[in-house]
N, C-alpha and C positions, 0 to 999 in steps of 0.2 A: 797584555802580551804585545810584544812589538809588533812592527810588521814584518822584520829581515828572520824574528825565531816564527812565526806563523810560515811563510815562504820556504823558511828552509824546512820544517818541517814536511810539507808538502813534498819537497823534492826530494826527500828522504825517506818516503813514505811510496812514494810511485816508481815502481820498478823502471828502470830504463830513463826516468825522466833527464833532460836537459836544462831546466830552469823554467823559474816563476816568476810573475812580474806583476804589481800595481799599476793600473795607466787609470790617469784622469780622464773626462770627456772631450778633453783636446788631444789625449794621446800621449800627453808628458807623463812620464816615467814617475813614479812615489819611491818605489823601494822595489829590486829585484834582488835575486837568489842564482845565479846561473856558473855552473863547473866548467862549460866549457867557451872557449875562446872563439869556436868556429863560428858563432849566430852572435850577430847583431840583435841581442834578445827587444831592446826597446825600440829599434825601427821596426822589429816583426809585432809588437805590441801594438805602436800606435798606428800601422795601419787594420791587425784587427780590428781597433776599437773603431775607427772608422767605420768599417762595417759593420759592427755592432750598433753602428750609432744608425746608418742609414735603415739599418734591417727595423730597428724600432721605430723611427720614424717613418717608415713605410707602413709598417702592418702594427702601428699603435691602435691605430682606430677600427681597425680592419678585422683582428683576430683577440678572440678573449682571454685575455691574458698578460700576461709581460715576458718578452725573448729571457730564457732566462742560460742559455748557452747554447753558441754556437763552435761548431767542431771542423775546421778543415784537414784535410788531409793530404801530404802530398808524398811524391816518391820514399824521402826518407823521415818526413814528419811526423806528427799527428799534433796539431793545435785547438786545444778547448780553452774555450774564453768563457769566463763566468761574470753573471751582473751582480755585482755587492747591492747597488743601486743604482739609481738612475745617471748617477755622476760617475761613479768607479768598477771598473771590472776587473779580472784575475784573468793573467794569461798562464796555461801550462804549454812547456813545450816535452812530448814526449817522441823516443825514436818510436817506430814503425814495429819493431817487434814487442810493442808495450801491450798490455795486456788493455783495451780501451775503457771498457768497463770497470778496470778497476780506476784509471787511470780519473774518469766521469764520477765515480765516487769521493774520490781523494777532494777532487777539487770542490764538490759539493758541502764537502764537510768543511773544507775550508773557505769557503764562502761565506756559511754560514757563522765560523767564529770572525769574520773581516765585518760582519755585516755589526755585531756586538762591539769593535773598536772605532768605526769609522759613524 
């Protein structure tokens, strides 16, 4: 399955969502999915991945296990980023009235079919 019918699935599947995004470990951009024009979706990507990157290399050694998503949240946001691996993540962006949890689901399940193509 590609990556733009995986993504948009996603985004079509998450009430309220704003788009989906692949970013490598540099932060560049794979393939996005996003309806609206207001969000620079791969500058808000690649500096999650950033922190996604520092987060794991901070607490690799530290805590047992592996980051496997991190969630920010802001005024009109909600950002969950998921680890396909250690190279690629999934960014969702969902507005504020998104249900979170389903929002944490969605992206789980798509995670795990990105982890099967990549």
């Amino acid at each position: 399955m590609p990556f733009l019918a995986i993504l948009k699935g996603l985004v079509d599947s998450v009430p309220c969502a704003v788009g989906a995004i692949i970013v490598d470990w540099e932060g560049e951009s794979v393939q996005y999915q996003c309806d609206s024009e207001l969000y620079d979706i791969r500058f808000v990507a690649a500096h999650l991945q950033i922190m996604m990157s520092r987060l794991h290399d901070t607490y690799n050694t530290k805590l047992p296990g592996a980051i496997e998503e991190l969630a920010v949240t802001t005024d009109k946001l909600i950002l969950l980023t998921g680890a396909i691996n250690s190279e690629y993540f999934v960014v969702l962006l969902v507005d504020r009235r998104c249900p979170v949890g389903i929002a944490s689901y969605c992206l789980k399940k798509t995670v795990a079919l990105l982890k099967k193509e990549i």
